[in-house]
C-alpha positions as CSV (number, residue, x, y, z in Angstrom):
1,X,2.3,-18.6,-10.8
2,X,-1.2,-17.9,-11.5
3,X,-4.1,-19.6,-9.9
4,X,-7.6,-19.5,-9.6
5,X,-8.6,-20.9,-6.0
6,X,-12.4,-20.9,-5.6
7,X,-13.0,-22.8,-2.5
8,X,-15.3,-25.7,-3.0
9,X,-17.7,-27.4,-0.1
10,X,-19.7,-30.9,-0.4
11,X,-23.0,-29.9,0.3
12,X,-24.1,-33.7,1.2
13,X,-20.5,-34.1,3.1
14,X,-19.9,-30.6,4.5
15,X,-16.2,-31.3,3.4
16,X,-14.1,-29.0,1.7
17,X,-12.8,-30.3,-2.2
18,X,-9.8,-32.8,-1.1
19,X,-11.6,-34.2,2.4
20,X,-11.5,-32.2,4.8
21,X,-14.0,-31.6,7.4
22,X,-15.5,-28.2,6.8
23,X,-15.1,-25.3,9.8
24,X,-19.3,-24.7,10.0
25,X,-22.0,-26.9,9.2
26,X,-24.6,-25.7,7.4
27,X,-27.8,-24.7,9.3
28,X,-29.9,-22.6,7.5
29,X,-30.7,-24.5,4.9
30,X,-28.5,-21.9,1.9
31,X,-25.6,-24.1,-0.2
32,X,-22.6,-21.6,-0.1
33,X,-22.2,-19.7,-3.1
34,X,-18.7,-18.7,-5.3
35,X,-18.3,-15.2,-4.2
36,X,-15.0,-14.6,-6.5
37,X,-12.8,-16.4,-8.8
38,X,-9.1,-15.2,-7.1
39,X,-6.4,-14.9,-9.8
40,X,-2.7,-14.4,-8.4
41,X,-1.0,-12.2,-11.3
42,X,2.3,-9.9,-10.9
43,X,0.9,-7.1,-12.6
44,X,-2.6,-6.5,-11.1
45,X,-4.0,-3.6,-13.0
46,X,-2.4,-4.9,-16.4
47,X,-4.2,-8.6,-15.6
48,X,-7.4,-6.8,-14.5
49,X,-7.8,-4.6,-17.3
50,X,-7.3,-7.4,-19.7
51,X,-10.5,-9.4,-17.7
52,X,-12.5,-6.0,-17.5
53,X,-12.0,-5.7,-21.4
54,X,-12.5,-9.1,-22.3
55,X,-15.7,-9.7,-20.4
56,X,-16.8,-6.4,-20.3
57,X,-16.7,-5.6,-16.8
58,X,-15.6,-2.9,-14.4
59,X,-13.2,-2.8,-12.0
60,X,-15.1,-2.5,-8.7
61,X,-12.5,-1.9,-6.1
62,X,-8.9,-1.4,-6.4
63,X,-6.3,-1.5,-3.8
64,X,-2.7,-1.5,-3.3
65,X,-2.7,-5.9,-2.7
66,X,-6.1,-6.3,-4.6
67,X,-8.3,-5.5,-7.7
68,X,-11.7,-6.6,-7.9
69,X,-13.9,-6.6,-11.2
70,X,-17.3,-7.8,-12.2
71,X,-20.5,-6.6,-14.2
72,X,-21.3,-4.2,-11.1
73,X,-21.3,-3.8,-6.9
74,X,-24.1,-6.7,-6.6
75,X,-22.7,-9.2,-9.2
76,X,-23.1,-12.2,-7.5
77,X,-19.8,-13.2,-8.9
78,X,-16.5,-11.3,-9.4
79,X,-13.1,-12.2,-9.8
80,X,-10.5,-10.9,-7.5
81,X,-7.0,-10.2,-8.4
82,X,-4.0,-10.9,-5.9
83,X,0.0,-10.0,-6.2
84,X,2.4,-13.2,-6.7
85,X,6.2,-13.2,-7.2
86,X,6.7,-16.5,-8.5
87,X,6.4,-17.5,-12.1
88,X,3.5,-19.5,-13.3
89,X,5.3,-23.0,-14.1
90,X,2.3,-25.2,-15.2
91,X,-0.8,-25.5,-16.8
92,X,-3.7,-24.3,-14.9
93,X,-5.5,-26.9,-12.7
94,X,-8.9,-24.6,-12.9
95,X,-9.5,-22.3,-16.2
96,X,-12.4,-19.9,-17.3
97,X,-14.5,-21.4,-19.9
98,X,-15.3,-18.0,-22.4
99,X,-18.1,-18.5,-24.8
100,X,-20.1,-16.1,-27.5
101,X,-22.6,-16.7,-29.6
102,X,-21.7,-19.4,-32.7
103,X,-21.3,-16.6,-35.6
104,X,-19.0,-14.1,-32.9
105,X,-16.8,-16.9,-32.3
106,X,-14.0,-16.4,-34.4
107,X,-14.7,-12.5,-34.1
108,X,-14.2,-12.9,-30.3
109,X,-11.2,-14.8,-30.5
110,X,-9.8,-12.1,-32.9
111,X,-10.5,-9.5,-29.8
112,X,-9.2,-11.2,-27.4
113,X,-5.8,-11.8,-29.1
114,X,-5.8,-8.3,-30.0
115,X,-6.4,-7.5,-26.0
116,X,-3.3,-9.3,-25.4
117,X,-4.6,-13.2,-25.2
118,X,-2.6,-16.3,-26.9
119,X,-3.0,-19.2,-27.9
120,X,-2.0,-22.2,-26.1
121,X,-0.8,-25.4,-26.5
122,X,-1.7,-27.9,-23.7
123,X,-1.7,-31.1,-25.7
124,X,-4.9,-30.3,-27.9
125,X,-5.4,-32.2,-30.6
126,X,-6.8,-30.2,-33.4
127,X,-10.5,-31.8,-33.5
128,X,-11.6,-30.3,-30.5
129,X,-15.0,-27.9,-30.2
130,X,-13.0,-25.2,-28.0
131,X,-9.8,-23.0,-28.4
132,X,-7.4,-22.3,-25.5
133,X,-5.6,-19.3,-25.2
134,X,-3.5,-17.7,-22.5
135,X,-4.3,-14.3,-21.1
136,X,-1.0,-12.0,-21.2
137,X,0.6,-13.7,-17.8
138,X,0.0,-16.9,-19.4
139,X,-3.3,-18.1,-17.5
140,X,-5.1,-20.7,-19.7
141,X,-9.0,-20.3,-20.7
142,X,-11.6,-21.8,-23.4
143,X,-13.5,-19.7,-25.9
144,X,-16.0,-22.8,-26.1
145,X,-19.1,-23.0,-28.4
146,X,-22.5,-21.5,-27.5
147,X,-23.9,-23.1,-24.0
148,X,-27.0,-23.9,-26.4
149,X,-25.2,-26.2,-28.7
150,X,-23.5,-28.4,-25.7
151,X,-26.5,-30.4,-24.9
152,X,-26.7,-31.5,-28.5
């Protein structure tokens, strides 16, 4: 089963996402920051490569029990591939929202089916502004319309 766990803290409650009481309070005034997207996947360099190809990133470190890609070594975010030996059994609770510019967005979700993405059904109805798609272990994401044309 894939999942994406980025760890989430209250900055006005100190509590992690779901209640509890976070281990440090804060006391330098900095919120905490999402260091990596994790993405548990049985085949790590297959999973990785797709992400590295789709977003046009680089795989940063590589070890036997982890693969780590982003845009380069100070990219304030990466994500972080992890082995898993389950199966992935339900729809994602967190996804990636993709997005391109208005007249690349049919283009992009060309190339990313021809990287190995699918589409997926998750109970859309047909008028919506987005596409989902699965990446080849079946992880769901968005290709969404252009950032600049949500706030219209």
């Amino acid at each position: 089963m894939a999942v994406f766990r980025p760890l989430l803290v209250s900055r006005s409650t100190n509590a992690v996402a779901g209640g509890s009481p976070a281990c440090t309070a804060h006391t330098d005034g900095m919120p905490v920051r999402l260091h990596h997207i994790v993405v548990d996947a049985h085949d790590l360099p297959g999973l990785a490569r797709f992400w590295t190809q789709a977003l046009g990133w680089k795989i940063l470190s590589e070890r036997e029990r982890e693969i780590v890609i982003g845009t380069d070594e100070n990219a304030s975010v990466g994500m972080c591939f992890m082995p898993v030996t389950g199966p992935k059994t339900v729809k994602n609770r967190v996804h990636l929202d993709l997005t391109s510019s208005a007249q690349d967005r049919d283009q992009e979700i060309d190339r990313l089916h021809a990287l190995g993405a699918s589409r997926a059904g998750i109970g859309q109805t047909g008028a919506e502004s987005w596409t989902v798609m699965a990446d080849p272990e079946g992880n769901e994401f968005c290709v969404i319309r252009p950032k600049e044309t949500l706030t219209r």
